[in-house]
C-alpha positions as CSV (number, residue, x, y, z in Angstrom):
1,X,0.0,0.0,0.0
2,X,1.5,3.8,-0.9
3,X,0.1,6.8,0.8
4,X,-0.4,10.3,-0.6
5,X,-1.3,13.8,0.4
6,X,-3.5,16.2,-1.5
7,X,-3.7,19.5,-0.4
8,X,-5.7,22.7,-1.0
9,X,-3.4,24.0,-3.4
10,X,-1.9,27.3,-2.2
11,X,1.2,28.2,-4.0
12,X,2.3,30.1,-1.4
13,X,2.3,26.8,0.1
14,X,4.8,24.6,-1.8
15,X,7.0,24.0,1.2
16,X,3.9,21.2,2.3
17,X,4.9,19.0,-0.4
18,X,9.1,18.5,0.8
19,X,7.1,18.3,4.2
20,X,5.0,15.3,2.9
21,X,8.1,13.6,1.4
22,X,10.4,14.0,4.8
23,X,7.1,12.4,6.4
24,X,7.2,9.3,4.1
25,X,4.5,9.9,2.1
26,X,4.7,8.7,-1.4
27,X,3.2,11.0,-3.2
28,X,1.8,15.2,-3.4
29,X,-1.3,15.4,-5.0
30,X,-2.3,19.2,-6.2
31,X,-6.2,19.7,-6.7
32,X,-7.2,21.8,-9.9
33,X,-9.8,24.0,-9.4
34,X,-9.8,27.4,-10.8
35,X,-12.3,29.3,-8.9
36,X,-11.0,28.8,-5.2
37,X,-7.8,27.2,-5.2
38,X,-4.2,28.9,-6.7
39,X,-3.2,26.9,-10.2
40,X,-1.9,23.3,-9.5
41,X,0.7,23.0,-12.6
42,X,2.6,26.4,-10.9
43,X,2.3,25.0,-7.5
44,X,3.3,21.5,-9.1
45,X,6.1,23.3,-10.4
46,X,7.6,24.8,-7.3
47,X,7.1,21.0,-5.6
48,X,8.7,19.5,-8.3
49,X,11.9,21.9,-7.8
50,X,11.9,21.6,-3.9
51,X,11.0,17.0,-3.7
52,X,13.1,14.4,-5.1
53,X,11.6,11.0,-4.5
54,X,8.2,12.2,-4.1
55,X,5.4,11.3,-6.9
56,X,4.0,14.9,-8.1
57,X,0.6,15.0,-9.9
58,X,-2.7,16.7,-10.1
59,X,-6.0,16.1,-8.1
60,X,-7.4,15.5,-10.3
61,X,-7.1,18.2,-13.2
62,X,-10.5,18.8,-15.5
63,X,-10.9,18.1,-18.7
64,X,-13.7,21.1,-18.8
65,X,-11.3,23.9,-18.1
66,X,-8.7,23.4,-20.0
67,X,-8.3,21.6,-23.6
68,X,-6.9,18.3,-23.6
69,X,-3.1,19.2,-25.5
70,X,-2.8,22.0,-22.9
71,X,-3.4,19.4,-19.8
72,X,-1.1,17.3,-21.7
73,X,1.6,20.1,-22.1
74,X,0.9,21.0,-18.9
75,X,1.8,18.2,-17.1
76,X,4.6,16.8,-19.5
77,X,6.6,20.3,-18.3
78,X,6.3,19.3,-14.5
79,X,8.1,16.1,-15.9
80,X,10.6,17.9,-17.2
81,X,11.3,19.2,-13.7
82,X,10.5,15.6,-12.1
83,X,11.1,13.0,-15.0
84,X,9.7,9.8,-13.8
85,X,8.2,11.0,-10.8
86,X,4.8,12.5,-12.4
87,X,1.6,11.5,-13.0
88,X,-2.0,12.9,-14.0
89,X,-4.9,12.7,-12.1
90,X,-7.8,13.6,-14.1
91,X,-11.9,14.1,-14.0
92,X,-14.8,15.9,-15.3
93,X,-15.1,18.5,-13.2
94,X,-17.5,17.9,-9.7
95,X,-16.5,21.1,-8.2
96,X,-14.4,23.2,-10.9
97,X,-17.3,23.3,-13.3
98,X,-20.3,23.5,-10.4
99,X,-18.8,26.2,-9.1
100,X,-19.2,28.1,-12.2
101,X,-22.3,26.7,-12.3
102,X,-21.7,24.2,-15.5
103,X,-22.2,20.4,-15.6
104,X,-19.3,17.8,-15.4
105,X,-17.9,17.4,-19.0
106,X,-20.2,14.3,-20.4
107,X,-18.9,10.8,-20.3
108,X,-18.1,10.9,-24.4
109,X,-16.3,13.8,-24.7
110,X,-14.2,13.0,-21.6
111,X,-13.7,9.7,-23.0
112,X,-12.3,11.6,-26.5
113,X,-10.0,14.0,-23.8
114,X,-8.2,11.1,-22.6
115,X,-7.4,9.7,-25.8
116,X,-5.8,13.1,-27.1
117,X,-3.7,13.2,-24.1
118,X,-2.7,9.9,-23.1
119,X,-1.5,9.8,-27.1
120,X,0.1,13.2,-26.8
121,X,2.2,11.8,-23.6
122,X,3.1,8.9,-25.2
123,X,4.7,11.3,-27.9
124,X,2.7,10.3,-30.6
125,X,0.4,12.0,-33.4
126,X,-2.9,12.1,-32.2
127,X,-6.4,13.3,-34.3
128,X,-7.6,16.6,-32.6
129,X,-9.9,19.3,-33.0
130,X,-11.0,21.5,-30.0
131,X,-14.6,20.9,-28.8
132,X,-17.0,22.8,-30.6
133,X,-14.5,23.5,-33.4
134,X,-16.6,23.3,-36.9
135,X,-13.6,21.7,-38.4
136,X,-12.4,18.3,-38.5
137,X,-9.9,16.5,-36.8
138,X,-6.1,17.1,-37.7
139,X,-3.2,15.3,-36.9
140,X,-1.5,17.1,-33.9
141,X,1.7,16.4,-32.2
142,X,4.5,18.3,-29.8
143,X,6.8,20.0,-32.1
144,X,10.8,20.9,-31.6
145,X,11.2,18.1,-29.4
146,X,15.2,18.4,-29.5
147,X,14.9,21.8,-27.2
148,X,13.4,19.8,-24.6
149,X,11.2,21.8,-23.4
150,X,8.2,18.9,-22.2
151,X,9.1,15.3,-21.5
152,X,7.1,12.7,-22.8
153,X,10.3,10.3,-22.7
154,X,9.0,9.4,-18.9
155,X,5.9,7.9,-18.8
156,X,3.5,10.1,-17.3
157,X,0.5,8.0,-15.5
158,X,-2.7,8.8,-16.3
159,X,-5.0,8.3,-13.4
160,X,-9.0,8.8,-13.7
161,X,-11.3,9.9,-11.0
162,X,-14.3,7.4,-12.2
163,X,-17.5,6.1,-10.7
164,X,-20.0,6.0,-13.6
165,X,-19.8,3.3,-15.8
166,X,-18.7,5.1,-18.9
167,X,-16.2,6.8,-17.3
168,X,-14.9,3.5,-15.8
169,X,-14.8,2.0,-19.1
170,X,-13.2,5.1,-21.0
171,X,-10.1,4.3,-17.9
172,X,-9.9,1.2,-18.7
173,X,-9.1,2.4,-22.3
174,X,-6.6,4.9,-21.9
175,X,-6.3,5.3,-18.4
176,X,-3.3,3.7,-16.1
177,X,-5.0,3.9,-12.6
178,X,-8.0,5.5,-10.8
179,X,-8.5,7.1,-8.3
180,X,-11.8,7.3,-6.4
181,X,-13.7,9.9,-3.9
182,X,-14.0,7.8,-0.8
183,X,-14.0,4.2,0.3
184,X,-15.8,2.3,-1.4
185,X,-18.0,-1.2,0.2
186,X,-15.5,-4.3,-1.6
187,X,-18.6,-5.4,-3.8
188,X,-19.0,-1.6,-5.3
189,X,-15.0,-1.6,-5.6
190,X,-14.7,-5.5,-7.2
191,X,-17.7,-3.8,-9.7
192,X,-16.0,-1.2,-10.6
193,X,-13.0,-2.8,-11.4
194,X,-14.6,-5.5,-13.8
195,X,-15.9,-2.4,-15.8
196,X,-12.7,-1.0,-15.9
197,X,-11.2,-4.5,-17.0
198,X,-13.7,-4.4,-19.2
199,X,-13.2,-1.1,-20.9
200,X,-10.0,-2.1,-21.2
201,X,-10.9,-5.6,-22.9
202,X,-13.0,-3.4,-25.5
203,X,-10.0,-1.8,-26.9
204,X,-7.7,-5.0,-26.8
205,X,-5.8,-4.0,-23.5
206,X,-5.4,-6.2,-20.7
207,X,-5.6,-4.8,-17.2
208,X,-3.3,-6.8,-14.9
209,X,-1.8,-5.6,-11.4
210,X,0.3,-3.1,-12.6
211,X,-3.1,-1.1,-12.6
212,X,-3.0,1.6,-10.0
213,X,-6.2,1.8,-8.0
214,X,-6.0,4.7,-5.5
215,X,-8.9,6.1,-2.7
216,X,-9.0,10.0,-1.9
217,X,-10.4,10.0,1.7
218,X,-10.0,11.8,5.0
219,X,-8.4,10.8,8.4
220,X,-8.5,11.3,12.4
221,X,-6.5,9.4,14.8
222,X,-8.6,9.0,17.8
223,X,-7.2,8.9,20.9
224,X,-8.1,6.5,23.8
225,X,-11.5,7.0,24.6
226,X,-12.3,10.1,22.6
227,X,-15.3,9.8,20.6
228,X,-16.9,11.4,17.3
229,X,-18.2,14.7,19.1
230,X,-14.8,15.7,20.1
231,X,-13.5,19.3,19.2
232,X,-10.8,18.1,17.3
233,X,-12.3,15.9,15.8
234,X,-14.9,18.4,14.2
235,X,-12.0,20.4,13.4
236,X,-10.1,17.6,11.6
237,X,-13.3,15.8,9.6
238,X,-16.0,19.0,9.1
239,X,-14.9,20.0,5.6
240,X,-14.7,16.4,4.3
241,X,-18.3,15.6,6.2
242,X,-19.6,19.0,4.8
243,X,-18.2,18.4,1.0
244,X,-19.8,15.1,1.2
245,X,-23.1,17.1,1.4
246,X,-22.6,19.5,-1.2
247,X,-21.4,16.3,-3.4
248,X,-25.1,14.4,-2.9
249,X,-27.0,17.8,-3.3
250,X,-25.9,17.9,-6.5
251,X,-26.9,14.6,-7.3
252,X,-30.0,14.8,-6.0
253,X,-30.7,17.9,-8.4
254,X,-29.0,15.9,-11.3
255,X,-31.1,13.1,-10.8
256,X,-34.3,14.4,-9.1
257,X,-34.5,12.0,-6.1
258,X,-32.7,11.1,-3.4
259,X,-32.9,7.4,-2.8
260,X,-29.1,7.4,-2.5
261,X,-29.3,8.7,1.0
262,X,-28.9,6.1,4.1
263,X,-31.4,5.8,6.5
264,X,-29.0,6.6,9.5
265,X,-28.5,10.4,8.1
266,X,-32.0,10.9,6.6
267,X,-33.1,13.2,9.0
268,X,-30.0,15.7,9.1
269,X,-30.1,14.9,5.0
270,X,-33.9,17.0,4.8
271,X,-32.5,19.6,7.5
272,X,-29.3,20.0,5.1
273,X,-31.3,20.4,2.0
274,X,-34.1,22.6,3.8
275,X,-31.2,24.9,4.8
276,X,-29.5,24.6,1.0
277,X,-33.0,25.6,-0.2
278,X,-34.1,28.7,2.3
279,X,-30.6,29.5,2.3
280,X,-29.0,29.6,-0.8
281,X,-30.9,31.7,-3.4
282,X,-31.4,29.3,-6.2
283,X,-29.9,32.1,-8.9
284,X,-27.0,32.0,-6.9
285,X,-27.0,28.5,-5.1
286,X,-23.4,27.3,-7.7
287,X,-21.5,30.3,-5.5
288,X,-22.6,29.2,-2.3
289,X,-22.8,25.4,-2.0
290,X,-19.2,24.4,-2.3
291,X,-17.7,27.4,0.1
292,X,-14.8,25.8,2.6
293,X,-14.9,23.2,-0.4
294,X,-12.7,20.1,1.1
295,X,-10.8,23.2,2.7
296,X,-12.8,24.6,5.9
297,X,-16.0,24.4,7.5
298,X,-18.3,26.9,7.2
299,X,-19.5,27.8,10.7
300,X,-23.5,27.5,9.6
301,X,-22.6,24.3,8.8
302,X,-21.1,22.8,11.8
303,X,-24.3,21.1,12.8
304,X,-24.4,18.9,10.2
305,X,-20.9,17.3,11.0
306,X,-22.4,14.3,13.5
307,X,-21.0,11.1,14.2
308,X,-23.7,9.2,12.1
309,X,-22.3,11.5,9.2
310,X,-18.7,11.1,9.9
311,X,-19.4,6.6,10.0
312,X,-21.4,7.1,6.6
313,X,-18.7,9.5,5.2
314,X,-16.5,6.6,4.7
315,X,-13.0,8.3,6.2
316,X,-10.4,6.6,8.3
317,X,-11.7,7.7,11.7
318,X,-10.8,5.5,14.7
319,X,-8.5,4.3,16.6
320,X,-4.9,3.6,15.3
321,X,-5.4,-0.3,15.2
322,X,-9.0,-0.4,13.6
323,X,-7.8,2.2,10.7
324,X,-5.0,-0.6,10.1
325,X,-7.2,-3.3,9.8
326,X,-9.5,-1.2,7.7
327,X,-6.5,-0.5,5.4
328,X,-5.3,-4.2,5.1
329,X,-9.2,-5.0,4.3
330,X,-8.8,-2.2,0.8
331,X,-5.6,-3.5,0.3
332,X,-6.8,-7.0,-0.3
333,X,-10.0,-5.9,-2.0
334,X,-7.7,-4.4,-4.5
335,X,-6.4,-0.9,-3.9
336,X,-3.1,-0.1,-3.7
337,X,-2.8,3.5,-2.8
338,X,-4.6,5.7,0.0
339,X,-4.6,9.6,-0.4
340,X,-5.7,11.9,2.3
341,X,-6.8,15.4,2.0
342,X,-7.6,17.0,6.0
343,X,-8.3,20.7,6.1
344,X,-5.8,23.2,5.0
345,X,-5.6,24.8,9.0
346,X,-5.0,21.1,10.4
347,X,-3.3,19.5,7.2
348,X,0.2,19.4,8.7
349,X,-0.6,18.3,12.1
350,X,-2.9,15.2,10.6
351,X,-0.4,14.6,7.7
352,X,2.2,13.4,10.8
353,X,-0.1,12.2,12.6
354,X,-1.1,9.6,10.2
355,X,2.3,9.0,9.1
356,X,3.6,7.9,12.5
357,X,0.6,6.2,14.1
358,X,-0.3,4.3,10.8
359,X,2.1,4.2,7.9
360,X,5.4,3.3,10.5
361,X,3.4,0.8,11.7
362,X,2.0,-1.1,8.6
């Protein structure tokens, strides 16, 4: 099992990556979104300068903000600065498009992005033509390779964040890993990996174990006898709980019901969308949702971070030796790397707490 750390990506902030690598950690993972967050290939950039054995990627970048060559130019420069050592995290865009208050790009045009750049890495000549573009495709390709300025000699990994079935397929076509938003139940995570095998069958590419499957979830160390309600362990959880919430309000108004929800948070579910609903003004509901996104907790949203949402939110929460055995469950189920993202005020602090009370011990 490898551990990472994804941060709120501050790029006044760099010195957190060489922070993650003294820790252990194997790898820095910088979140791409646009509209809260400083720009993840610059803060990649400085990381990359300042790290030497630590893996450098985004997470994830979004294939609705940016055109696929640029992502692929993008992050083939931070390989220049950290050949061998960089990978792509990539998705459609939950919170960098919602913000703005677009959709997620849809599964068959994400499914086209990550054929143009997964070709464009490998340094070959891919068909392109930017979306919308009435004309038709044209060969494309990087250009003046001898001044070196991108590497595509290093294989770059491309790992997808995927949970719908197309999108599970379109990784097992072109992607090299994936990476998921929380843990998942084994039977959801063997499923999703038979359609990934399967996407990957399609196209006449076998999947074996080289295939990096990695969680993005949250953790707190509790110590003996301290329980869910704790202080600390508000501060430590409440932005993961709270994102959780923003995440299946926007797929109950993408779907139109809410039959997702579990039982054990249906009540505190209604009071979350009753206060989403009074509020949030709808005309203006994509600038309010996601605030302290991942990041911080909103105070008026404090209530909503209980212990039946923080069991239900799937992160590593408990004592050292259960989050250990939870681990070496995954790790047999199939996954092979777990990256955390705490809030930016507490990041450090969990960051070493993690790494000595659970990676040195497993």
């Amino acid at each position: 099992m490898k551990f990472g750390g994804m941060v709120a990506t501050k790029i006044d902030d760099w010195q957190i990556f060489p922070y993650l690598e003294g820790l252990g950690y194997d790898s820095g993972w910088a979140p791409d979104s646009q509209m809260i967050w400083s720009d993840c290939y610059a803060t990649l950039a400085l990381a990359a300068w300042h790290t030497s054995t630590l893996r450098l990627g985004t997470g994830v970048a979004i294939a609705g903000t940016r055109l696929a060559p640029v992502t692929a130019h993008s992050i083939a420069s931070i390989n220049r600065i950290a050949p061998g050592r960089t990978f792509l995290g990539i998705g459609t865009g939950h919170t960098a498009m919602r913000i703005m208050g677009q959709d997620p790009v849809p599964p068959s045009a994400f499914r086209d992005y990550l054929r143009v750049v997964r070709g464009l890495l490998a340094g070959e000549e891919v068909e392109y033509a930017p979306p919308g573009s009435p004309n038709e495709n044209r060969p494309i390709r990087f250009l003046d390779r001898q001044m070196a300025c991108v590497d595509t000699a290093h294989k770059v990994p491309i790992y997808v964040a995927a949970n719908g079935p197309k999108a599970l397929a379109a990784t097992g076509a072109y992607g090299d890993g994936r990476i998921s938003a929380g843990n998942e139940p084994y039977p959801v995570l063997a499923q999703n990996l038979e359609r990934i095998r399967k996407g990957g069958e399609f196209v006449g590419r076998g999947i074996d174990d080289s295939f990096h499957t990695s969680v993005m979830t949250f953790a707190c160390i509790l110590g003996p006898g301290e329980s869910l309600t704790s202080e600390r362990v508000i501060e430590e959880t409440g932005a993961e709980i709270v994102s959780s919430l923003h995440f299946w309000y926007e797929i109950y108004r993408q779907r139109g019901n809410d039959d997702f929800i579990l039982g054990e948070v249906r009540g505190l579910w209604e009071d979350y969308k009753r206060y989403v609903e009074t509020e949030m003004p709808e005309d203006r509901r994509h600038l309010m949702l996601h605030q302290g996104h991942c990041a911080f907790l909103v105070p008026e949203e404090r209530r909503f971070v209980t212990p039946e949402m923080i069991r239900v939110s799937g992160g590593l929460v408990g004592e050292p030796d259960e989050i250990l055995s939870r681990i070496r469950k995954l790790e047999k189920a199939g996954l092979r790397e777990v990256v955390l993202l705490p809030p930016i005020a507490v990041a450090r602090s969990n960051f070493k707490d993690f790494a000595e009370q659970i990676i040195a011990r497993y």
